[in-house]
PyMOL Python script that loads the backbone (N, CA, C, O; Angstrom):
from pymol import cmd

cmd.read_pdbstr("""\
ATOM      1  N   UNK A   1     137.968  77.632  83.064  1.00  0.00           N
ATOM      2  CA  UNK A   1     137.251  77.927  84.276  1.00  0.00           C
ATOM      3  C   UNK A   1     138.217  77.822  85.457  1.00  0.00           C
ATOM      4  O   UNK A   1     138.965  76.850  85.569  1.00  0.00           O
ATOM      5  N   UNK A   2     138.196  78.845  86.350  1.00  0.00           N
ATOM      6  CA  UNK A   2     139.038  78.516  87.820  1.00  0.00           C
ATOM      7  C   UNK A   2     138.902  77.718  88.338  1.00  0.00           C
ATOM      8  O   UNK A   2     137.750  77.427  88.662  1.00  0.00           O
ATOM      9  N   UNK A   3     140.074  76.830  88.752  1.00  0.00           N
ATOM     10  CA  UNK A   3     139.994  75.690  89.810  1.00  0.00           C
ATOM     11  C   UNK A   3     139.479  76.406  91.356  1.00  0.00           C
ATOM     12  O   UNK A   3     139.867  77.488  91.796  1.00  0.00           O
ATOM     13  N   UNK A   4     138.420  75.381  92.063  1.00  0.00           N
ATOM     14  CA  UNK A   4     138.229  75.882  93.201  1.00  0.00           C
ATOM     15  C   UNK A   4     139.032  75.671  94.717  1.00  0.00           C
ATOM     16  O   UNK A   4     139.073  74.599  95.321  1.00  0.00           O
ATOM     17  N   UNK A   5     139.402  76.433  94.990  1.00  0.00           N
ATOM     18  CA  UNK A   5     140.727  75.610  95.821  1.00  0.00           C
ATOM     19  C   UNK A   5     139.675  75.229  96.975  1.00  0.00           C
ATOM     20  O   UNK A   5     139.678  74.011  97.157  1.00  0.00           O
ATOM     21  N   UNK A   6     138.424  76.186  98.133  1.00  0.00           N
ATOM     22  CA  UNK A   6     138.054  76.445  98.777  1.00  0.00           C
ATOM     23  C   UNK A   6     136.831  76.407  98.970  1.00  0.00           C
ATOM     24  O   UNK A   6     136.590  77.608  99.092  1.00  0.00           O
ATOM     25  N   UNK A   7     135.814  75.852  99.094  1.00  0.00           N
ATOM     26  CA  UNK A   7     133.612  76.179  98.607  1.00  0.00           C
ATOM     27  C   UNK A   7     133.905  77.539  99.350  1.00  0.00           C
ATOM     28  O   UNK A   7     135.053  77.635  99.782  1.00  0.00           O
ATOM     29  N   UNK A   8     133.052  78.619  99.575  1.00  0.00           N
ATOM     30  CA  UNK A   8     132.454  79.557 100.004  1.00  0.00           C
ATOM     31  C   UNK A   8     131.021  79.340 100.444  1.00  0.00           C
ATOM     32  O   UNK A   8     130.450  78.263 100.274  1.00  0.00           O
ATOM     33  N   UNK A   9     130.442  80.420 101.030  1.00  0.00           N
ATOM     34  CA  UNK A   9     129.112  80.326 102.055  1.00  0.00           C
ATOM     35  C   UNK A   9     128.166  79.896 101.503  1.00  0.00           C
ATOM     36  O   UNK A   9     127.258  79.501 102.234  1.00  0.00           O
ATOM     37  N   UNK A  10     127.981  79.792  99.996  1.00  0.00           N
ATOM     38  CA  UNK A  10     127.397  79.740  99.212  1.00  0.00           C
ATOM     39  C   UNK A  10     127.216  78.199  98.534  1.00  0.00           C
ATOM     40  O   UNK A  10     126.614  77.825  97.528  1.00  0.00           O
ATOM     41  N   UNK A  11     127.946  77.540  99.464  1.00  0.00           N
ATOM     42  CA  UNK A  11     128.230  75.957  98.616  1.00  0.00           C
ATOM     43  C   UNK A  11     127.557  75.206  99.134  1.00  0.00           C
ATOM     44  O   UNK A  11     127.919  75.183 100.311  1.00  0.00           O
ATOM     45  N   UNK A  12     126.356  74.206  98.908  1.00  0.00           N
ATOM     46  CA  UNK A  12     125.469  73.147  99.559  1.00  0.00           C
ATOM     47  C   UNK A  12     126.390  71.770  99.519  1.00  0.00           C
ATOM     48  O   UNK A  12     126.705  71.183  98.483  1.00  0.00           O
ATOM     49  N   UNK A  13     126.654  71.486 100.492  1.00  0.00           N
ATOM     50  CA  UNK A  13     127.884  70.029 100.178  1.00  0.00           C
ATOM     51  C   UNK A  13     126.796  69.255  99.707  1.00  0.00           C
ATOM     52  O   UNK A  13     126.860  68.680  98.621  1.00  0.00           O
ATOM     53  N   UNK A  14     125.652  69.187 100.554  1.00  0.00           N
ATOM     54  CA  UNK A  14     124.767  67.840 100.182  1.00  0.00           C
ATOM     55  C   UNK A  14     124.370  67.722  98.696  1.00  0.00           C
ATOM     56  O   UNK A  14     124.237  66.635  98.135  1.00  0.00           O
ATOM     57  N   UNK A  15     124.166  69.080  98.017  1.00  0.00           N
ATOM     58  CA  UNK A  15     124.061  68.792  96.434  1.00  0.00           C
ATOM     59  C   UNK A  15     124.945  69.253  95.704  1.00  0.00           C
ATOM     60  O   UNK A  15     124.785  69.606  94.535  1.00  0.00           O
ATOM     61  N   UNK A  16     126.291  69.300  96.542  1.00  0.00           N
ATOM     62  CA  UNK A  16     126.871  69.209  95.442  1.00  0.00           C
ATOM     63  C   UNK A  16     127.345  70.479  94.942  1.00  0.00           C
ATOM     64  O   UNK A  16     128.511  70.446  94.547  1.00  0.00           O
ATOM     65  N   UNK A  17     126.640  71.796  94.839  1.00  0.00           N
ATOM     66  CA  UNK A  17     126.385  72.707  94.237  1.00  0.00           C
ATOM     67  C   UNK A  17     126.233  74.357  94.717  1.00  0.00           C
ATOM     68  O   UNK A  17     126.069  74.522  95.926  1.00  0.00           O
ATOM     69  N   UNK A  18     126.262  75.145  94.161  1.00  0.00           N
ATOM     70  CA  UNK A  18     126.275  76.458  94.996  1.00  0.00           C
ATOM     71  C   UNK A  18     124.757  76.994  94.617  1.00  0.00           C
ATOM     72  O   UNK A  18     124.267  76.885  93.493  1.00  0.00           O
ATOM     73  N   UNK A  19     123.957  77.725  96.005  1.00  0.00           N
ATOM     74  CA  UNK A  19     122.852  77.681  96.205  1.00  0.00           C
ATOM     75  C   UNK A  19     122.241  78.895  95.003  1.00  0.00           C
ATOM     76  O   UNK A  19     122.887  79.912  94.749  1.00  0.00           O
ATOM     77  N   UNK A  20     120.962  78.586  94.377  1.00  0.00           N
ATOM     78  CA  UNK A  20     120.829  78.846  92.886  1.00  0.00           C
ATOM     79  C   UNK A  20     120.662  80.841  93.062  1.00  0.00           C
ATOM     80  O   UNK A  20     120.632  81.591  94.037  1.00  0.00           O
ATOM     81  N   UNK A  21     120.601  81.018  91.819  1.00  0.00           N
ATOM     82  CA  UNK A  21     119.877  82.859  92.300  1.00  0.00           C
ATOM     83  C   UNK A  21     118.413  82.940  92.098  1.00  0.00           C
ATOM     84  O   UNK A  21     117.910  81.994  91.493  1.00  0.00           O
ATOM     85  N   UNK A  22     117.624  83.912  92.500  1.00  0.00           N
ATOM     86  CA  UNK A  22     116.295  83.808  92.528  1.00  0.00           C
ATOM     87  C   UNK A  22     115.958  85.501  92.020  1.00  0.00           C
ATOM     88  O   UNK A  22     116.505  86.522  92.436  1.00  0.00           O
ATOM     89  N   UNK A  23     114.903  85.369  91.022  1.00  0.00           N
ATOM     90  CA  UNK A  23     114.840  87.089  91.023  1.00  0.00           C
ATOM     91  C   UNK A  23     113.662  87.394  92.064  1.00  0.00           C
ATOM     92  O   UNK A  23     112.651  86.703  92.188  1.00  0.00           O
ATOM     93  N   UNK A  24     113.965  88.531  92.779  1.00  0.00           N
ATOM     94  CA  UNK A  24     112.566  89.014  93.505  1.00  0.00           C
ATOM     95  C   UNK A  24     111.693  90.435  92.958  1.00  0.00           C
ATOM     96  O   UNK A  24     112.192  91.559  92.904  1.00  0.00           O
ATOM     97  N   UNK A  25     110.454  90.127  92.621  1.00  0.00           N
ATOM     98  CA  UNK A  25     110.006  91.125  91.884  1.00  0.00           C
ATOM     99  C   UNK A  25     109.428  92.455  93.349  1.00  0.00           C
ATOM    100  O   UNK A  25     108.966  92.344  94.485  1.00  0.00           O
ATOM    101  N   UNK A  26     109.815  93.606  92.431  1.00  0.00           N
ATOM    102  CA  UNK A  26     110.056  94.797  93.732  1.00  0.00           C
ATOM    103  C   UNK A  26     108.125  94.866  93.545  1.00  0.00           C
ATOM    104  O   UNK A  26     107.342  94.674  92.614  1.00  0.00           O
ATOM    105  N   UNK A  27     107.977  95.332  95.318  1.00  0.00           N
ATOM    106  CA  UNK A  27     106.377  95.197  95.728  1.00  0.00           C
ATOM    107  C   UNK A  27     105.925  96.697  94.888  1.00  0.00           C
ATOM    108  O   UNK A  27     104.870  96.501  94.285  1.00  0.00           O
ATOM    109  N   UNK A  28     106.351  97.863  94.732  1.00  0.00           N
ATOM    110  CA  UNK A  28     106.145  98.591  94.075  1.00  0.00           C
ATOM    111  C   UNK A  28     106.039  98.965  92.978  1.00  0.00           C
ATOM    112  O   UNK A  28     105.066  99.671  92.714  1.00  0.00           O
ATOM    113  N   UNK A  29     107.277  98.534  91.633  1.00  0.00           N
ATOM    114  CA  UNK A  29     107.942  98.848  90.398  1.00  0.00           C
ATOM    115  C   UNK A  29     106.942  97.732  89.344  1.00  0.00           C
ATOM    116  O   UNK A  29     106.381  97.794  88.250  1.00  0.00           O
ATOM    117  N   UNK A  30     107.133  96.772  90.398  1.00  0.00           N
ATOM    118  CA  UNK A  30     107.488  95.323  89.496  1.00  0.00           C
ATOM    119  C   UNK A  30     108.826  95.159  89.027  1.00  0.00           C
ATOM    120  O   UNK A  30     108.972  94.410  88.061  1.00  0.00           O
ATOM    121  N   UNK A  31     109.834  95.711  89.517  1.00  0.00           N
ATOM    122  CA  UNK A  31     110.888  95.665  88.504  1.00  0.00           C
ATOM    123  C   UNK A  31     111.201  93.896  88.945  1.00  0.00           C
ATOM    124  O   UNK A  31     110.292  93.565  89.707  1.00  0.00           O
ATOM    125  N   UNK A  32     112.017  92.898  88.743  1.00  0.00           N
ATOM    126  CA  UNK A  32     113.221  92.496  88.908  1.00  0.00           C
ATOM    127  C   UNK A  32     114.439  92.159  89.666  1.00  0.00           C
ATOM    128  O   UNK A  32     115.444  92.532  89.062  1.00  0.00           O
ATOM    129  N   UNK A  33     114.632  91.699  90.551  1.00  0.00           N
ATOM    130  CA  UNK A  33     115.830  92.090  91.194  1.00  0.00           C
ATOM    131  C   UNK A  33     116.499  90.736  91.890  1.00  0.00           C
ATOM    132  O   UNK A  33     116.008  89.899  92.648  1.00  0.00           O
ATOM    133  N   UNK A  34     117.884  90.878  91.290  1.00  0.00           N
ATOM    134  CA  UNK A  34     118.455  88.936  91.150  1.00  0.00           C
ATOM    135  C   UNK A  34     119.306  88.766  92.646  1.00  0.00           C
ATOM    136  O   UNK A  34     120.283  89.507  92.752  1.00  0.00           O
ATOM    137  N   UNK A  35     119.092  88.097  93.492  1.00  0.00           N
ATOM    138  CA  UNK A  35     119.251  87.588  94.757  1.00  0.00           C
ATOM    139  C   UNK A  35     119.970  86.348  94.941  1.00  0.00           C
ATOM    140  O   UNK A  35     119.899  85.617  93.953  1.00  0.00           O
ATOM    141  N   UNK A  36     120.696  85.854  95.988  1.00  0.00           N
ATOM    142  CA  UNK A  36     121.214  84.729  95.865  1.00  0.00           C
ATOM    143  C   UNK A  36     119.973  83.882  96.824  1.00  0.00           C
ATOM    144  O   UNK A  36     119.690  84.584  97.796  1.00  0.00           O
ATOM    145  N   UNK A  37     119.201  82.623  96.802  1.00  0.00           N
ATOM    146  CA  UNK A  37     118.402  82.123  97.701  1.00  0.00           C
ATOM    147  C   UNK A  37     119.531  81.611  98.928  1.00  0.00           C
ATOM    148  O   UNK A  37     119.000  80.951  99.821  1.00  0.00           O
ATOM    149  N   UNK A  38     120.348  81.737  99.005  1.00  0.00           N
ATOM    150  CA  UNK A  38     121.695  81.802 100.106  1.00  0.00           C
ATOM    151  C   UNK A  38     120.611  83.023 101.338  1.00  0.00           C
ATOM    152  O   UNK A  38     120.217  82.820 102.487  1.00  0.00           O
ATOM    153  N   UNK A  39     120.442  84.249 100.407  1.00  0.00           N
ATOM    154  CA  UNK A  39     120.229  85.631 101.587  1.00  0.00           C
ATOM    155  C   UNK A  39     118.739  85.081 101.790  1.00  0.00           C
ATOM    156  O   UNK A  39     118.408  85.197 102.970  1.00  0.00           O
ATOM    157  N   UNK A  40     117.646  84.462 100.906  1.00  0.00           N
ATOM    158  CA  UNK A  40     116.513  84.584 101.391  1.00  0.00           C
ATOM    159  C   UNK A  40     116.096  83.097 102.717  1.00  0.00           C
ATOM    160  O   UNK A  40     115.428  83.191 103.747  1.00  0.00           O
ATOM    161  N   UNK A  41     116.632  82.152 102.273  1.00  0.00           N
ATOM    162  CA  UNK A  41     116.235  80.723 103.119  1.00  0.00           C
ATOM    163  C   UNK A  41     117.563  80.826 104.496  1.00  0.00           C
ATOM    164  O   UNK A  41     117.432  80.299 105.601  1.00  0.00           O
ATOM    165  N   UNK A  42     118.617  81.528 104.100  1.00  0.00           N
ATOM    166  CA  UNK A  42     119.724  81.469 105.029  1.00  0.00           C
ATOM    167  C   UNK A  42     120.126  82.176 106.071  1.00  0.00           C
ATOM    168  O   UNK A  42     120.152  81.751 107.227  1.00  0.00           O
ATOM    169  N   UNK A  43     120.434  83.206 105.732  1.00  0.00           N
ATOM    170  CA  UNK A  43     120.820  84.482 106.338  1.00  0.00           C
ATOM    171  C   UNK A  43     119.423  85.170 107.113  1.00  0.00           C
ATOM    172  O   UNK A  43     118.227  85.234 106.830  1.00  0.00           O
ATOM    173  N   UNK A  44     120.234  85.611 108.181  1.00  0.00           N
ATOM    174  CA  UNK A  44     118.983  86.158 109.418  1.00  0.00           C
ATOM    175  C   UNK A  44     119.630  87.159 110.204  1.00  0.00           C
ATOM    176  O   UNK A  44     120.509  87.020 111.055  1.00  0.00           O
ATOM    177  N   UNK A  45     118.884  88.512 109.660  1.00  0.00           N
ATOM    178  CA  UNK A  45     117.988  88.414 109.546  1.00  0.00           C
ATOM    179  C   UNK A  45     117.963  89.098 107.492  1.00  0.00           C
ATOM    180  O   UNK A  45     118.889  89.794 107.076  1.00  0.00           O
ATOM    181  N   UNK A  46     117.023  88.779 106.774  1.00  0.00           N
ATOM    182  CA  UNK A  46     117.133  88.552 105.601  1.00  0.00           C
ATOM    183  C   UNK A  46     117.375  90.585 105.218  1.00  0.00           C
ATOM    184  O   UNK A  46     116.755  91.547 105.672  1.00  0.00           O
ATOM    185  N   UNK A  47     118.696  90.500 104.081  1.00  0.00           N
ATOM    186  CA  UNK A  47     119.007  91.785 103.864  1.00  0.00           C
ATOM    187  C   UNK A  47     118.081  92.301 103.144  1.00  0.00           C
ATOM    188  O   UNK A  47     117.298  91.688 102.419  1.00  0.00           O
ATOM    189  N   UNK A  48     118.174  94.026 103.416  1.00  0.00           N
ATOM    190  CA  UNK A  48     117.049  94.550 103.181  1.00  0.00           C
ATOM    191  C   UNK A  48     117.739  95.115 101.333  1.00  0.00           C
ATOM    192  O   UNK A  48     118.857  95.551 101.060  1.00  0.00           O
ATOM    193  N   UNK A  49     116.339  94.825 100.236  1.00  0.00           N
ATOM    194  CA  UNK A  49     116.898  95.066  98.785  1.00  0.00           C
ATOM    195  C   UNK A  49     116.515  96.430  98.088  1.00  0.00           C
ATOM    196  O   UNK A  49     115.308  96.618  97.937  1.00  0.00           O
ATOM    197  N   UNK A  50     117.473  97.507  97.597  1.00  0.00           N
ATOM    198  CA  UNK A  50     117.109  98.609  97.220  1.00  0.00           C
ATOM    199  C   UNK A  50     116.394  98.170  95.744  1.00  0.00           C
ATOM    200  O   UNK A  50     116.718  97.081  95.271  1.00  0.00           O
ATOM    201  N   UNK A  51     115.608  98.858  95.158  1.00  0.00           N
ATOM    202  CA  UNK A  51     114.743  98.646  93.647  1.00  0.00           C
ATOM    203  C   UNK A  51     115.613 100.352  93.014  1.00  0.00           C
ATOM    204  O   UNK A  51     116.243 101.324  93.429  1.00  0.00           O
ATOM    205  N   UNK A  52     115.081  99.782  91.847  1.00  0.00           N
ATOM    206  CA  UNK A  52     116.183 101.184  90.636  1.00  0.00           C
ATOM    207  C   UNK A  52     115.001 102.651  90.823  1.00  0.00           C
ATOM    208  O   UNK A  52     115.245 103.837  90.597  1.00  0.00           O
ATOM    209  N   UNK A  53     113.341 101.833  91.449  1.00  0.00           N
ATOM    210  CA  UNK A  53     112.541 102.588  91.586  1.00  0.00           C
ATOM    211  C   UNK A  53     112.813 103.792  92.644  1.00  0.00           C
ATOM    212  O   UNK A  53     112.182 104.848  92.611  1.00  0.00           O
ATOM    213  N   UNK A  54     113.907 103.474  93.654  1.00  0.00           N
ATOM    214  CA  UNK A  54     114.299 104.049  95.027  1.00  0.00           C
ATOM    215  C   UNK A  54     113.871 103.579  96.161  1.00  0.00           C
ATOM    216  O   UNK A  54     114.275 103.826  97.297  1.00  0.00           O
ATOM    217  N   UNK A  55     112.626 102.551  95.639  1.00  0.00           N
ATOM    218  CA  UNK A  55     112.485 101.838  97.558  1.00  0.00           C
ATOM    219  C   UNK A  55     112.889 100.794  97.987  1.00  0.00           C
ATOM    220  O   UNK A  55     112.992  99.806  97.261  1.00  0.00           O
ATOM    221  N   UNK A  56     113.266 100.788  99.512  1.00  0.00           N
ATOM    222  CA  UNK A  56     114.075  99.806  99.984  1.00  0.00           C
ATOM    223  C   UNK A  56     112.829  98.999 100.576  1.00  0.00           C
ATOM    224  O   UNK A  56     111.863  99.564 101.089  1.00  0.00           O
ATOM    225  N   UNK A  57     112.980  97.401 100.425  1.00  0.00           N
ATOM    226  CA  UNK A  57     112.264  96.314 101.150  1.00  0.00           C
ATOM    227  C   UNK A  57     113.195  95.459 101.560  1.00  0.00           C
ATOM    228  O   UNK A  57     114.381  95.485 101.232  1.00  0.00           O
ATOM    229  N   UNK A  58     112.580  94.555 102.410  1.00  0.00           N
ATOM    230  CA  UNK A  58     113.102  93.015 102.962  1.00  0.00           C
ATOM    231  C   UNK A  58     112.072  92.210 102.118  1.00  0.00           C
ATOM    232  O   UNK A  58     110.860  92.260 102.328  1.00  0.00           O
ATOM    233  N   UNK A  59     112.612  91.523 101.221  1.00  0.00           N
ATOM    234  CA  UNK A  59     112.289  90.515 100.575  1.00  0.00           C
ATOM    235  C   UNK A  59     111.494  89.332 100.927  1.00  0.00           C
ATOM    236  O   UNK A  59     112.206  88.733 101.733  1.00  0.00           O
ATOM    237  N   UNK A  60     110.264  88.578 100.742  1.00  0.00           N
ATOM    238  CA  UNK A  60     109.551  87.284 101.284  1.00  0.00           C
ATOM    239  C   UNK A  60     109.410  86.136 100.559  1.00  0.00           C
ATOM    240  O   UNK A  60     109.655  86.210  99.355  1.00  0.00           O
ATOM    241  N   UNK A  61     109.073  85.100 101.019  1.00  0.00           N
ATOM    242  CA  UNK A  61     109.045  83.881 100.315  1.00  0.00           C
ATOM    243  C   UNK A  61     108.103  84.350  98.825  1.00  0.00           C
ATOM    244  O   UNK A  61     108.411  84.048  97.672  1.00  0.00           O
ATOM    245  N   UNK A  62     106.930  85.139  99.253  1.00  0.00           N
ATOM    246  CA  UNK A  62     106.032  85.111  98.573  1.00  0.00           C
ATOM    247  C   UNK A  62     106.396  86.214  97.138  1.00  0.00           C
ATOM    248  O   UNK A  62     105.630  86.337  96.183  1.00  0.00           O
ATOM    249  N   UNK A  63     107.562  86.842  97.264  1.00  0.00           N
ATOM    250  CA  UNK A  63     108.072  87.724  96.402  1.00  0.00           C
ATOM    251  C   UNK A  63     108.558  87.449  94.930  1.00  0.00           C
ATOM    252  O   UNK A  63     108.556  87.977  93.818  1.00  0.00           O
ATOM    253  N   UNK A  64     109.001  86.244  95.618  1.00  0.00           N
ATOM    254  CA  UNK A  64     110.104  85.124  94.554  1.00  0.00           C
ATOM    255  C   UNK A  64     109.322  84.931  92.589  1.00  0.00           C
ATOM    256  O   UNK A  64     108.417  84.117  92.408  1.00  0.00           O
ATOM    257  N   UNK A  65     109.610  85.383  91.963  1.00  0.00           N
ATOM    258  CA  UNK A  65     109.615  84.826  90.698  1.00  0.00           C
ATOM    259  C   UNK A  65     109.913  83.613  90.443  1.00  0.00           C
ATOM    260  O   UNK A  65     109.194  82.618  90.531  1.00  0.00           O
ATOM    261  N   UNK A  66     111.331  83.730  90.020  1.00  0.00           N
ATOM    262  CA  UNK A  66     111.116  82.165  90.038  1.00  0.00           C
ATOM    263  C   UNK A  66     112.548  81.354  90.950  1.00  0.00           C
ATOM    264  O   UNK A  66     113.709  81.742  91.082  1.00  0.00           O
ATOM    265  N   UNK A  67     111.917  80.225  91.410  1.00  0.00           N
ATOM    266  CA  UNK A  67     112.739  79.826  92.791  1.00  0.00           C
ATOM    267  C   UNK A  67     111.901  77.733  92.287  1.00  0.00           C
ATOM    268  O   UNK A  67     110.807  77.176  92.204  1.00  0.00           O
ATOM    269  N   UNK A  68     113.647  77.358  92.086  1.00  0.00           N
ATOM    270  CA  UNK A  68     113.354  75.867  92.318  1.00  0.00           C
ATOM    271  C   UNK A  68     112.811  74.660  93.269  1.00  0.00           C
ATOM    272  O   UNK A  68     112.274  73.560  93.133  1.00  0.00           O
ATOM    273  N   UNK A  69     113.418  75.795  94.651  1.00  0.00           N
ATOM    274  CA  UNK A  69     112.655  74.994  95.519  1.00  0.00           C
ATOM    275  C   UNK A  69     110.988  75.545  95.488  1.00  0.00           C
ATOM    276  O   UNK A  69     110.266  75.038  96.346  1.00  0.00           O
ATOM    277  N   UNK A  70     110.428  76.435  94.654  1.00  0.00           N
ATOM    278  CA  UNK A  70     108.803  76.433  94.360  1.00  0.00           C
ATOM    279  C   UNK A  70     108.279  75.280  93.238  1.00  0.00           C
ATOM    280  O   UNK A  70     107.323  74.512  93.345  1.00  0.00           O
ATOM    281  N   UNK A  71     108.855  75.369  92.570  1.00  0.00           N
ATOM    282  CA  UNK A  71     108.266  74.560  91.140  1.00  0.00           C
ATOM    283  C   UNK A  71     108.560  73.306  91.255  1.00  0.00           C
ATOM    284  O   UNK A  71     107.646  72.532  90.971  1.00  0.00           O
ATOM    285  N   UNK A  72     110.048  72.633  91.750  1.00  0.00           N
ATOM    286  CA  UNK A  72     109.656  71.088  92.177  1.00  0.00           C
ATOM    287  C   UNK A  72     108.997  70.838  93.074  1.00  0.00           C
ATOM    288  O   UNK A  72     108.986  71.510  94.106  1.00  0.00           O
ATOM    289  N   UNK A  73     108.122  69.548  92.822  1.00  0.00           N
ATOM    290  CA  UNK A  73     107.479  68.636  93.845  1.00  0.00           C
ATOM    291  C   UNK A  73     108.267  67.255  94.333  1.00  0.00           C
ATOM    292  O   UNK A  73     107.749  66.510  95.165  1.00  0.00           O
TER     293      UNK A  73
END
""", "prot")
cmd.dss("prot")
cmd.show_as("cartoon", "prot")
cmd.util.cbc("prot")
cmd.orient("prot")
């Protein structure tokens, strides 16, 4: 595995860890579509995600499949 010389934008110091991926299911297809939760809780204003169906959305909390910060209490 590569040594990390550097974290990137993507690195949570407080845990330790780089922030998880989340799939967001497309409002149309249903398809799928794997995201970093970096672009959805972080970044502003949140990028907009093309589907394989051809339509473009901005992604919502409520989109999320599956996302850790949903399922722990």
């Amino acid at each position: 595995m590569a040594k990390i010389i550097e974290h990137g934008i993507f690195w949570k110091e407080d845990k330790k860890k780089a922030y998880p991926d989340i799939n967001i299911k497309c409002p149309e297809c249903g398809n799928l579509i794997c995201m970093s939760s970096y672009d959805l809780y972080i970044t502003t204003p949140v990028p907009e995600l093309w589907c394989i169906c051809g339509c473009k959305f901005v992604p919502e909390v409520e989109d999320i499949v599956n996302d850790i910060h949903k399922t722990k209490t």
